[in-house]
N, C-alpha and C positions, 0 to 999 in steps of 0.2 A: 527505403522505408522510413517513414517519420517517426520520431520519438515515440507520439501517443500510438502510435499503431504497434511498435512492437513493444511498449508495457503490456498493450489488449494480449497482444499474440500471445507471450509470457505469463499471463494471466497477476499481472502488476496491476492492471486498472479497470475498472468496469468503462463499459461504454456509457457513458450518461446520457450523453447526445442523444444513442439512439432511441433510449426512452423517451425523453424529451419530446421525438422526433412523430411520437406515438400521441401523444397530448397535443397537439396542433390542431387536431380537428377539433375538438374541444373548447376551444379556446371562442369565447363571444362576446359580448359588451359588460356582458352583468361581470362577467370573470373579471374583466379589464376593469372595473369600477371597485371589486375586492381590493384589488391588487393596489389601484388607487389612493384609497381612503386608509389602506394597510401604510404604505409613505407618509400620507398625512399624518398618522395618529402616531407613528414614531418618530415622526422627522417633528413632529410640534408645530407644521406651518400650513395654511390650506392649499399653497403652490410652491411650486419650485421654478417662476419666469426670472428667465434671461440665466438661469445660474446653472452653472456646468456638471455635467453627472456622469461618471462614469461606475458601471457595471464592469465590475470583476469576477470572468467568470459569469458572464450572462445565462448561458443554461438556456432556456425556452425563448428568452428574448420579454418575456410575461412583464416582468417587472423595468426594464428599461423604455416597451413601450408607455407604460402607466408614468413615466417619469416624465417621456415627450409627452402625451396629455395632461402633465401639470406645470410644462411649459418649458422643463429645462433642454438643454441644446446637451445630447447622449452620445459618447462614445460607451459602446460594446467589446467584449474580447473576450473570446475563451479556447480553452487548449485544445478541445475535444471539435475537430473540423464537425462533425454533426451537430452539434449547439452551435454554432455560428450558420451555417444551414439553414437551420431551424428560425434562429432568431431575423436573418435575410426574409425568411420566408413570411415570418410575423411582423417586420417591417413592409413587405409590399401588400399583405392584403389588410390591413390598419394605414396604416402611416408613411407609403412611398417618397411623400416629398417632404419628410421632414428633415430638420437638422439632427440627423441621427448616422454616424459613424459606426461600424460593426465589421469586425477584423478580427484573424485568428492570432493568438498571443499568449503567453504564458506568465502567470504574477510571479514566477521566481526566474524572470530576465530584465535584470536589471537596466541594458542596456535598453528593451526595449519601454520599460517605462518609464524609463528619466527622460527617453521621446516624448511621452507623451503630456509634459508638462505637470502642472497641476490642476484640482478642480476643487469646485467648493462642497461636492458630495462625493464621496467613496465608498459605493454600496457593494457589499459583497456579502449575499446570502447563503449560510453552508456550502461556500466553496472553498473555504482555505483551508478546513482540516482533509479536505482531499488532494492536497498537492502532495503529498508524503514528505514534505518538510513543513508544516500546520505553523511554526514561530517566526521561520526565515518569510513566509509570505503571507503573514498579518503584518513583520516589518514593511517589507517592500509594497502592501498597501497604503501603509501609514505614511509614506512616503508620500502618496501622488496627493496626498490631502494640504490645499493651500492654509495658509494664514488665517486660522477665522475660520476654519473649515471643517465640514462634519463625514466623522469616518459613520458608517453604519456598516456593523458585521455580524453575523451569527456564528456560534461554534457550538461544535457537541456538546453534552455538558460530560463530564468525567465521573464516571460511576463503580471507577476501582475495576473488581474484579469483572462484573458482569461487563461492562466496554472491552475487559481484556478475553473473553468468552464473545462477544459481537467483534472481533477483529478478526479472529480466527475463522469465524463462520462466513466473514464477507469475504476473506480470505481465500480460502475453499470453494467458495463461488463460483470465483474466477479463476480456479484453475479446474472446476470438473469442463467435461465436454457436453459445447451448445446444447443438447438434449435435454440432458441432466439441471440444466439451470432451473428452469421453468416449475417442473416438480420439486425441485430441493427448498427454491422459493416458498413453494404452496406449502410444502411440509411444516417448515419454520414458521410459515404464519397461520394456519388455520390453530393451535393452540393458544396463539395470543387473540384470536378472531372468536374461535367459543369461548373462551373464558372472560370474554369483554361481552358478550352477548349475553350467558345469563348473570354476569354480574347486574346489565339492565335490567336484566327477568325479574332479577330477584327485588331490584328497587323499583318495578313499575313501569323502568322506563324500556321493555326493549323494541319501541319504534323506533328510538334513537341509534341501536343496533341497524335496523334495519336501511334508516335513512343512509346510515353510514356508507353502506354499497351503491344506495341509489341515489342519491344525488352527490352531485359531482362540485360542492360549495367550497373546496378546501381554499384557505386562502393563497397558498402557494400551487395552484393549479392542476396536481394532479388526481385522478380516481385511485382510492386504494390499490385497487391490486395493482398499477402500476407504481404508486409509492410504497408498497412490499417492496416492488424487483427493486426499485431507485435505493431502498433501505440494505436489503440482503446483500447485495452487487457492491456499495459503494464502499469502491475501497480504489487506493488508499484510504485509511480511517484515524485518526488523531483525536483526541479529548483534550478537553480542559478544566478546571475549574474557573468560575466566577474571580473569583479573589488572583489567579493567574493573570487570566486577560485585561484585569484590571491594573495588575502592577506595572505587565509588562508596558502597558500603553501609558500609561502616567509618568515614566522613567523617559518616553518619546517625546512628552510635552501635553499629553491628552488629558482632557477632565471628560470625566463620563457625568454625562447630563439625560440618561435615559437608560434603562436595563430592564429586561422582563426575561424572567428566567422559567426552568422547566419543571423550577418546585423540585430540585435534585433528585429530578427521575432522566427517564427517557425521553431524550430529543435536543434541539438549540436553545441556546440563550443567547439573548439579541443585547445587541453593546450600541448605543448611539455616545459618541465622544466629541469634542468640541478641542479642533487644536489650536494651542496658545496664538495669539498675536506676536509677531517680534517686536 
C-alpha cells in the first residue's frame, strides 16, 4: 500500500484527486482562458515562451495546461495518483503533443526534486499547506526555483482561532464513514450558503447568490459544491500569516514582487517572489 493511500485509509488525508477527477468534464476553452489571463495578471507578463514551469502539486492539471498555452515547456507532479490521472487526462484531450511532463511525486522528497533540476517558474497553488509539513515544502519549493526565477504560491491565510475550529472539522471529515461525508459537507455549508444569500437579499444583489450555483466561472475551476467537499475534506490543513511567508522566503533570498491577499478572512493569499541572482 502506498503512502497517500494509507493516510486516505487512516483518515490523514482527503482524497483531492478524486475531486478533481469530478471537474474534468467541466473543463472547456473559456475555463482554460480564466485560468490563462489568471498567470498573466500575477506572473506580470502576457506569456511564458520557451521558459520552464513546473506545477507543484498539479491537482486538475487546469493550470499547467494554461501554462503550455502561454508557451512554457511543463513539468507536473502531485502525490495523490488521481490528480496526476486527471492531469494525463487533461493533457490528452487539450495538449497531447506538447512539451508537457506529468509524474507522481511528492514536494517533501528531496531527493526527488533536486532530480528535477531547476526552473524559472514554481507554481504551486494551495498545495503546500496540505503536505502536513506547510514550512518544510514551501522550502523544498523554493528550492527548484533558478537564478532570476519566480516562485508563485498560495497559502491559507491564518485566522487564529476559527482555522484552529476549520482543522478540526476537516479533520473529522476524514475520519467519519464514506456515507457520512457527503451530508456532513452539506451541513457545514448550507449556513455559510444562506447567510451569503440574504446577505445579497438584503443589498439588492441576490442574482449574484444565485449565479453562484449556476455558473461554473470560478477562476480556479471548480462548481461550489465541489469546492465545499475540496474545502471541508482538505486536510492536512496548515495556515499562515502574510508577514510569515514573507520573512521566511526573504531569509531564502526571495523579494516579493506581487501579493494579493484575502482581506484576513477566509481563503489564500497568493505570494509571486523573484529569487536573487548569484
Amino acid at each position: 500500500m502506498s503512502a497517500h493511500a494509507r493516510e486516505v485509509r487512516e483518515g490523514e488525508r482527503f482524497e483531492f484527486g478524486e475531486n478533481w477527477s469530478r471537474f474534468l468534464a467541466m473543463v472547456d476553452e473559456a475555463r482554460i482562458g480564466r485560468a490563462m489571463q489568471s498567470l498573466r495578471r500575477m506572473l506580470g507578463r502576457e506569456d511564458l515562451k520557451d521558459l520552464r514551469f513546473v506545477d507543484v502539486g498539479c491537482g486538475s492539471g487546469l493550470f499547467s495546461l494554461a501554462a503550455v498555452r502561454l508557451g512554457a515547456r511543463v513539468h507536473s507532479f502531485d502525490y495523490d495518483p488521481a490528480s496526476v490521472a486527471c492531469a494525463r487526462e487533461m493533457k490528452r484531450r487539450f495538449e497531447p503533443e506538447a512539451d508537457w511532463a506529468i509524474e507522481p511525486g511528492s514536494a517533501l522528497d528531496p531527493a526527488y526534486l533536486q532530480g528535477l533540476g531547476h526552473f524559472d517558474v514554481v507554481y504551486s497553488w494551495g498545495v503546500l499547506h496540505h503536505t502536513g509539513r506547510m514550512w518544510d515544502a514551501i522550502d523544498c519549493a523554493s528550492r527548484l526555483v533558478a537564478p532570476g526565477g519566480t516562485l508563485f504560491i498560495s497559502i491559507y491565510n491564518d485566522q487564529g482561532a476559527k482555522s484552529r475550529r476549520w482543522r478540526a472539522l476537516k479533520r473529522l471529515y476524514n475520519r467519519l464513514p464514506g456515507p457520512l461525508r457527503a451530508p456532513f459537507a452539506m451541513a457545514v455549508a448550507v449556513p455559510f450558503e444562506v447567510f451569503f444569500g440574504l446577505k445579497q437579499l438584503l443589498t439588492g444583489r441576490f442574482g449574484a447568490a444565485i449565479r453562484r450555483w449556476t455558473d461554473a466561472n470560478s477562476v480556479r475551476g471548480m462548481n461550489v459544491w465541489r469546492d465545499w467537499v475540496d474545502w471541508v475534506g482538505g486536510y492536512p490543513f496548515e495556515v499562515a500569516r502574510p508577514e510569515e511567508v514573507f520573512d521566511f522566503l526573504a531569509r531564502r533570498g526571495f523579494t516579493l514582487t506581487r501579493m494579493s491577499t484575502c482581506g484576513g478572512g477566509l481563503g489564500c493569499n497568493e505570494f509571486v517572489l523573484l529569487r536573487s541572482a548569484p
